[in-house]
C-alpha positions as CSV (number, residue, x, y, z in Angstrom):
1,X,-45.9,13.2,-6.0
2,X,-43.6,10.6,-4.2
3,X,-41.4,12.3,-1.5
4,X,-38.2,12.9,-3.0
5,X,-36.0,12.3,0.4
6,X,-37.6,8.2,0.3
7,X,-36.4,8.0,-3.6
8,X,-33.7,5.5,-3.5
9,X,-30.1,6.0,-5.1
10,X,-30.9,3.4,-8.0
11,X,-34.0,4.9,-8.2
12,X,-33.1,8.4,-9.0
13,X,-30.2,7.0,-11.2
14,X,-32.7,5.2,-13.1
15,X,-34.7,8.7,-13.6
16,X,-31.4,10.6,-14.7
17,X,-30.9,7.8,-17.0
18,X,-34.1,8.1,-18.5
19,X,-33.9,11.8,-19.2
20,X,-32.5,11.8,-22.6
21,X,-35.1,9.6,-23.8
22,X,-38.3,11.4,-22.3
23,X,-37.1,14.8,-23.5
24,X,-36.8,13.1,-27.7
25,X,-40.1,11.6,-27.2
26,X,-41.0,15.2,-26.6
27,X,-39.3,17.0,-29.1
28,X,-39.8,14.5,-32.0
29,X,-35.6,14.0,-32.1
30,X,-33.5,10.3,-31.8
31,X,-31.2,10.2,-29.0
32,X,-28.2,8.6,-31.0
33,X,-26.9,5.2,-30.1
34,X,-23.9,3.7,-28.9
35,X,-21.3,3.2,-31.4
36,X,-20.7,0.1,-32.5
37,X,-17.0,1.0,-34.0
38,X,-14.6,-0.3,-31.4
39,X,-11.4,0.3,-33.6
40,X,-9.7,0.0,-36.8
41,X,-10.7,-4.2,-36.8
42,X,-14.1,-3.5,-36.3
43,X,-16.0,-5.4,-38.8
44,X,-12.9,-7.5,-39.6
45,X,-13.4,-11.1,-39.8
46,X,-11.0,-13.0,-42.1
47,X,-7.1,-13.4,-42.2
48,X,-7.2,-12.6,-38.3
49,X,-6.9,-16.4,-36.9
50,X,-3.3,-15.9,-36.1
51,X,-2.6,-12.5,-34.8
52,X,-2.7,-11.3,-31.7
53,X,-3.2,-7.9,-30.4
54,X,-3.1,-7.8,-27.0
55,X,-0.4,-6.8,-25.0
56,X,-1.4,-8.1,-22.1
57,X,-1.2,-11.5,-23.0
58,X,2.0,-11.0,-24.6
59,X,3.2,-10.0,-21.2
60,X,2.2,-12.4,-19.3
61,X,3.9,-15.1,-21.9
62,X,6.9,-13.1,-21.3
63,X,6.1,-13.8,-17.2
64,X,6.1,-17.2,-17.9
65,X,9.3,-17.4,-19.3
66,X,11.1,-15.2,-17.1
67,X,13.5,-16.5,-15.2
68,X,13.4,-15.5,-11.6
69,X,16.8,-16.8,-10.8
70,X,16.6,-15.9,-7.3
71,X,13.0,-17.7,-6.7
72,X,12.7,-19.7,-3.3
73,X,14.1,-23.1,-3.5
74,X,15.2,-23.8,-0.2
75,X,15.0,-26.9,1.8
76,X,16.9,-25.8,5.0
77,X,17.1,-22.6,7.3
78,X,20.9,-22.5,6.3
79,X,19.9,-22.6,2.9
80,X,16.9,-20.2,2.9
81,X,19.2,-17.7,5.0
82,X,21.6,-17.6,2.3
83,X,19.3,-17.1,0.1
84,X,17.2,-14.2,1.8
85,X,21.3,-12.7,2.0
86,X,21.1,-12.9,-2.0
87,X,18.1,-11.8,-2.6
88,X,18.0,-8.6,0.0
89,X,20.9,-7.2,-2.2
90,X,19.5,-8.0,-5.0
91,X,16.3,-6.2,-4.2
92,X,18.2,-3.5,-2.8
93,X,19.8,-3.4,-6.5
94,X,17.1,-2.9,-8.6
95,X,14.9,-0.7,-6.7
96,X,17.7,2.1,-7.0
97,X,19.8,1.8,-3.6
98,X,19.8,4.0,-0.6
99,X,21.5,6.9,0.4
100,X,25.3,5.8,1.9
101,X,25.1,8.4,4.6
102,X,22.4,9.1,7.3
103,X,21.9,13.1,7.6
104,X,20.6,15.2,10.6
105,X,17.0,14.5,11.1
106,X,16.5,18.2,12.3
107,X,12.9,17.1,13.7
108,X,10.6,19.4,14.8
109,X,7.1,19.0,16.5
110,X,4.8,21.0,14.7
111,X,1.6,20.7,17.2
112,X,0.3,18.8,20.2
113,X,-3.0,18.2,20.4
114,X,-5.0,15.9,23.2
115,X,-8.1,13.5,22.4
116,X,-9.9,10.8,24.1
117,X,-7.5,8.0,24.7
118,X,-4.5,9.1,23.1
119,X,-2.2,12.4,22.2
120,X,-1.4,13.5,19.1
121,X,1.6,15.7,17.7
122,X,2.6,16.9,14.2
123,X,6.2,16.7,13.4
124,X,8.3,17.5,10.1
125,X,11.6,15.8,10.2
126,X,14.5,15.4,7.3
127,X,15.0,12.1,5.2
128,X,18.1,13.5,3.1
129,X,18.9,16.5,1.8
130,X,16.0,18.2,-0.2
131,X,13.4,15.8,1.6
132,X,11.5,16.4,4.5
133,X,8.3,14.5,6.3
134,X,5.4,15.0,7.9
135,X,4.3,12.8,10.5
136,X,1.9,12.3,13.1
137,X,2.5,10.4,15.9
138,X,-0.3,8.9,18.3
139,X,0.4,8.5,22.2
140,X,-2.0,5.8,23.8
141,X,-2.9,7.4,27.3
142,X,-2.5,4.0,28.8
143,X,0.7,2.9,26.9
144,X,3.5,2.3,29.5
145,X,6.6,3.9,28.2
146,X,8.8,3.1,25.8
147,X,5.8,2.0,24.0
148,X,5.8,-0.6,21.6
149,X,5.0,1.2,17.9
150,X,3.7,1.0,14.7
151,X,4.8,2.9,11.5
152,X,1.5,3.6,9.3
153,X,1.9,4.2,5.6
154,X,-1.2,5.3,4.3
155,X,-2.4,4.1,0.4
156,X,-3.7,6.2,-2.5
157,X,-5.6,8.9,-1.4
158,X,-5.5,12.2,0.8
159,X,-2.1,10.7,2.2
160,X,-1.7,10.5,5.7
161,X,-4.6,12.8,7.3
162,X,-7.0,10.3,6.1
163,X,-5.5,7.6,8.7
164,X,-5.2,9.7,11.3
165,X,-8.8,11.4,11.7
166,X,-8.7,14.5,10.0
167,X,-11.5,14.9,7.4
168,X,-11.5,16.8,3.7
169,X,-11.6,19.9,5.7
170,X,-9.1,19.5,7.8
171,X,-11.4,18.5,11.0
172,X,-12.0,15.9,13.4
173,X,-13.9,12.8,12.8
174,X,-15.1,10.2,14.4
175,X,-16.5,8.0,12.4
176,X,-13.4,6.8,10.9
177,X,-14.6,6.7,7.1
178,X,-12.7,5.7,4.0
179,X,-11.2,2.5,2.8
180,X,-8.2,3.1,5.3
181,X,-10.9,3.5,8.4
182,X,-8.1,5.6,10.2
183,X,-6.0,2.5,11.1
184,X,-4.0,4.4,12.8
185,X,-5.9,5.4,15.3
186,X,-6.8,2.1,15.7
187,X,-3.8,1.4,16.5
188,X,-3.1,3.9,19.5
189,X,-7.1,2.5,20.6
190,X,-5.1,-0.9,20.6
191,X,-2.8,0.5,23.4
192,X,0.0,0.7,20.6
193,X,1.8,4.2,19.7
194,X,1.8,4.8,16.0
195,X,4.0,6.9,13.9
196,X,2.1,7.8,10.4
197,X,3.8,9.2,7.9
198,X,2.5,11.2,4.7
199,X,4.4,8.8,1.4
200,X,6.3,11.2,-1.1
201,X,3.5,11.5,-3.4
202,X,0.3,12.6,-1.3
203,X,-0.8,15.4,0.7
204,X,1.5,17.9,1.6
205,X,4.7,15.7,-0.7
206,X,3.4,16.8,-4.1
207,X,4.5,19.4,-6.5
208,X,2.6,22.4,-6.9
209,X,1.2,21.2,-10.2
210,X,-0.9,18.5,-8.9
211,X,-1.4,20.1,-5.3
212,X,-3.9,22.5,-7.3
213,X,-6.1,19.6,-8.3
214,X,-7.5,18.6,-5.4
215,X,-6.6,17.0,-1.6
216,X,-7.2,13.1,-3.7
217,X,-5.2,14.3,-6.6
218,X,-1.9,11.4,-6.9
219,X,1.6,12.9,-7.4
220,X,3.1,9.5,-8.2
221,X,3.2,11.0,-11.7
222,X,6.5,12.8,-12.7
223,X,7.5,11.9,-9.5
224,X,8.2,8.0,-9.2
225,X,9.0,8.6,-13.5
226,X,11.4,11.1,-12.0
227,X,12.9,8.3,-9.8
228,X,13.3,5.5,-12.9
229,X,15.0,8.3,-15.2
230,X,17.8,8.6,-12.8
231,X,17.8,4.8,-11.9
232,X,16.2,4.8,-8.8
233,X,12.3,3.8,-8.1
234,X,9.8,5.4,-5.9
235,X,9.9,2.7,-4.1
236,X,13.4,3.1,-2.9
237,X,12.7,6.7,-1.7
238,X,9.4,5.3,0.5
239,X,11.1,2.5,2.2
240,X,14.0,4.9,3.0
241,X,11.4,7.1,4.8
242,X,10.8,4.0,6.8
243,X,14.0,3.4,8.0
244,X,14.4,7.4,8.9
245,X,11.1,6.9,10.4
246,X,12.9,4.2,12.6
247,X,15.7,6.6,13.4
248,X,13.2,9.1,14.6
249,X,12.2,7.1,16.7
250,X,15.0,6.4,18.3
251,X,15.0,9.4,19.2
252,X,11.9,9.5,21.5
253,X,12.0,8.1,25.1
254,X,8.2,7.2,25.2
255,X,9.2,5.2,22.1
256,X,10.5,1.8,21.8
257,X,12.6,1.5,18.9
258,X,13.3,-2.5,19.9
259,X,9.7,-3.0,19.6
260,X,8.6,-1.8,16.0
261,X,6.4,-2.7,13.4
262,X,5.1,-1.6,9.7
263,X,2.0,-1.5,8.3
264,X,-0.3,-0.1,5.6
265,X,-2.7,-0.7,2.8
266,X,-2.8,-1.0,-0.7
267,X,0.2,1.2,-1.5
268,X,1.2,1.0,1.7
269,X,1.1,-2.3,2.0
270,X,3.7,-2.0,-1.0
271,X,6.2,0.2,1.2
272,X,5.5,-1.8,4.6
273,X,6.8,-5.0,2.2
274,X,9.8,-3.8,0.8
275,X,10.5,-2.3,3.8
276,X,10.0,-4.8,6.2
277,X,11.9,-7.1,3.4
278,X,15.0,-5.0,3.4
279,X,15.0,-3.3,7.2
280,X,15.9,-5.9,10.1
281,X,14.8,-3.5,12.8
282,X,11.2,-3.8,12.0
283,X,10.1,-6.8,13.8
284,X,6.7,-7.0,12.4
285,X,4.1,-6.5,9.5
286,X,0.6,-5.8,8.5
287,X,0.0,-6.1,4.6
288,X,-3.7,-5.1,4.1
289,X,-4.9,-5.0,0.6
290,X,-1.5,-5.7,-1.5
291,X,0.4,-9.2,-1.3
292,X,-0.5,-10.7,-4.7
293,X,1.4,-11.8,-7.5
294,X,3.1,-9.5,-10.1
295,X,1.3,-11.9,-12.9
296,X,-2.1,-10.8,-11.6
297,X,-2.2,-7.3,-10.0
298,X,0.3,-5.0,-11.2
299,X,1.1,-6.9,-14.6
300,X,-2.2,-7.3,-15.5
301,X,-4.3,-4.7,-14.2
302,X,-3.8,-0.8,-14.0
303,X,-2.0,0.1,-11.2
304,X,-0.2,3.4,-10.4
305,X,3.6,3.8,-11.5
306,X,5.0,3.5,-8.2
307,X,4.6,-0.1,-8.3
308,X,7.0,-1.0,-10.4
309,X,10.5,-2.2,-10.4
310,X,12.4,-2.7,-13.4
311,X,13.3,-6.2,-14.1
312,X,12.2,-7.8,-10.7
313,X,10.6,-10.8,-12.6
314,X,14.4,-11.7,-13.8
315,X,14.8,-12.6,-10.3
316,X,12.2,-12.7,-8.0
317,X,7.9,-12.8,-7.5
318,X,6.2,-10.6,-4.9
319,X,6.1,-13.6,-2.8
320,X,9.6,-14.0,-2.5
321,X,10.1,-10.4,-1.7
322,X,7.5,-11.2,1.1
323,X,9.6,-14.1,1.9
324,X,12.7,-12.2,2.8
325,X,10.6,-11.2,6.2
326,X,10.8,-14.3,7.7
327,X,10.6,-15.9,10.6
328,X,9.5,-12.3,12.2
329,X,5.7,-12.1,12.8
330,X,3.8,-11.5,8.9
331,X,-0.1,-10.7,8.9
332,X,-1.9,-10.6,5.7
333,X,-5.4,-9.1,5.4
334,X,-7.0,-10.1,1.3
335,X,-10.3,-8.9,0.7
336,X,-12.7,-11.5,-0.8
337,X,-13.8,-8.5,-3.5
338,X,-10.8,-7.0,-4.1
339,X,-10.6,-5.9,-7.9
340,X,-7.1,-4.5,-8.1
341,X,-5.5,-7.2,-5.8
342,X,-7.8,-10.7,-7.0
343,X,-8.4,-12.6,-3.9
344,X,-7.1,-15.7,-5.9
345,X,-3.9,-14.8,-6.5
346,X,-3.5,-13.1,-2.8
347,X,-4.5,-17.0,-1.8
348,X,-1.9,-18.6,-4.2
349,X,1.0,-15.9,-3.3
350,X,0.5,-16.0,0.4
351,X,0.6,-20.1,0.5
352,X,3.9,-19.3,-0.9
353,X,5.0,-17.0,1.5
354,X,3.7,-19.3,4.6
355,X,5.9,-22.3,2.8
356,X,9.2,-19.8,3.3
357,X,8.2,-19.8,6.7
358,X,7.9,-23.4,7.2
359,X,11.4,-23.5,6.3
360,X,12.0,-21.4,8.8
361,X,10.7,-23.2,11.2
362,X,8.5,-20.2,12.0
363,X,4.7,-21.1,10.3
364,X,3.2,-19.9,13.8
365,X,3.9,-16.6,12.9
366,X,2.4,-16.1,10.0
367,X,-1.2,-15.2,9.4
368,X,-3.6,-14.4,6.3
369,X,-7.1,-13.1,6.8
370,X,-9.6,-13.3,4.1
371,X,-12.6,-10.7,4.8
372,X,-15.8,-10.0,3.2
373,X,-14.8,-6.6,1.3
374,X,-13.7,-4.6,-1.3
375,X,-10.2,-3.5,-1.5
376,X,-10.2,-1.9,2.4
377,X,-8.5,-1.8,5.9
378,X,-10.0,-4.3,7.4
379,X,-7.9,-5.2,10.9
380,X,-10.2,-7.5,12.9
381,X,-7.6,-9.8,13.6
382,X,-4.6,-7.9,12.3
383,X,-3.7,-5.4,15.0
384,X,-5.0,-7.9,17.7
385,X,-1.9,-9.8,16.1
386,X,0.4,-6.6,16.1
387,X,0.0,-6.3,20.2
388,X,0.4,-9.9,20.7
389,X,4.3,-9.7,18.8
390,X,5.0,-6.7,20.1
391,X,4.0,-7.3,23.6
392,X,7.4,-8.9,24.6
């Protein structure tokens, strides 16, 4: 008998899938076959030449036609300013608005703990009224204070502990596994200080409901439908996170709060856009894993709720959203295998972004980096660009 431990993992799938046969050829039975009955058309193949069933397509003729009245057209920095005025309050618009006041942060450090290279503490502090989040932040040994830092938005998936080193269990790794490879730690081992924050949504931020599931289970749903019932998106309530993350850290003297960037990836990389977009006093970004176009990622493949923003395409693509950043420093990381964020359209979006920049004068400081991977932190030459725009 072969040694079981050598049998390979499309090997022993190929023996599971072989099961149901081996065991009819035993017991005389037919192991039923696929269905051929797709739906109520099945079978149907006159008086269909002119129809068209799906929706898809229909929404991506309505894409075409949509107007995008505030679409870059700019030929000067004058005019492109202007235009980035427009837009921001625009964007600010439709994603729901943010709170008028700012209230107590009422922060609170949780635990410190030491590793090699860097200190971390977890801290709790309060977004608005009825909101409160958890953060870690990661003190490089050899940082020289204030410290030039990066807010870390974590995508879909455990939330925040899954950037930050802490396994399924709640214990240290080292290994730095997952599509998100603990960026943030990479960070701090880049001599930067990072503040990563759990999005409303994941980990500790869900409702009881879908906390019971598991550590992986989403809580975008009700909660970012709760936001687009009372006119606001989930969006709006990450990005204004952000900005109380920048307040926070304000707060701390081993911080730098003139010196302070955003990243994340896949939905982070949605939060560290809009966010970046819409707050000044980040001074640069890392998208990994998100700048696309609507057309092609969120309008045509499934995505999770929280991406969307009513009526966006009336007035702008993701590119322009991604344009309102400019000149400050913009790195883009696209995976060449990415199947929820095609590699095409990440190609096609950013050339659009880096043209904003021209008009700005400013196409030094933007950067894309294509990678051989899946949809993945990849950071080769993206944090290497973070220290080198924050350095000053």
């Amino acid at each position: 008998m072969r040694n079981m431990s050598k049998i390979s993992r499309r090997e022993l799938a190929q023996m599971v899938a072989a099961l149901p046969a081996a065991r009819a050829l035993l017991t005389g039975t037919q192991v039923a076959q696929p269905s051929a009955y797709i739906g109520p058309l099945t079978g149907i193949t006159t008086g269909l030449d002119d129809r068209r069933f799906d929706p898809v397509a229909f929404a991506r003729d309505l894409y075409a036609a949509a107007p995008r009245r505030l679409r870059f057209q700019a030929q000067t920095r004058a005019q492109a300013e202007a235009w980035q005025q427009d837009l921001r309050t625009k964007m600010t618009d439709l994603i729901g608005n943010f709170p008028s006041q700012r209230q107590p942060l009422r922060a609170v450090v949780l635990e410190t703990r030491a590793f090699p290279g860097y200190r971390r503490e977890k801290i709790v502090f309060d977004s608005r009224p009825g909101v409160s989040v958890l953060a870690y932040v990661l003190l490089p040994s050899n940082a020289v204070s204030p410290a030039a830092t990066m807010i870390c938005v974590p995508g879909h998936g455990r939330g925040v502990d899954d950037i930050v080193g802490i396994d399924e269990q709640g214990s240290d790794r080292t290994d730095k596994a997952g599509y998100q490879h603990d960026f943030a730690i990479q960070v701090a081992e880049a001599g930067l200080a990072a503040v990563a924050i759990e999005p409303m949504g994941f980990g500790c931020r869900r409702d009881p409901i879908n906390a019971r599931q598991s550590l992986s289970r989403k809580a975008c749903e009700p909660t970012a439908g709760g936001a687009l019932l009372v006119g606001e998106t989930m969006i709006s309530w990450r990005v204004w996170d952000v900005m109380r993350t920048l307040d926070y850290i304000a707060t701390r003297a081993e911080l730098d709060p003139e010196r302070v960037g955003c990243m994340g990836i896949s939905g982070g990389g949605t939060v560290t856009v809009f966010a970046t977009a819409l707050e000044p006093r980040i001074r640069v970004a890392l998208v990994s894993g998100y700048l696309n176009t609507f057309r092609d990622s969120v309008g045509s493949l499934a995505h999770c709720i929280d991406n969307y923003v009513p009526g966006i395409l009336n007035w702008a693509e993701m590119h322009d959203v991604a344009g309102l950043i400019a000149p400050r420093p913009l790195f883009v990381e696209s995976g060449q295998k990415d199947d929820i964020f095609p590699i095409k359209a990440s190609i096609e979006s950013f050339n659009h972004v880096r043209e904003i920049y021209r008009v700005f004068g400013a196409a030094d400081r933007i950067e894309q980096e294509v990678f051989p991977g899946e949809h993945s932190f990849w950071g080769k030459r993206g944090i290497p660009f973070l220290a080198r725009h924050l350095s000053g």
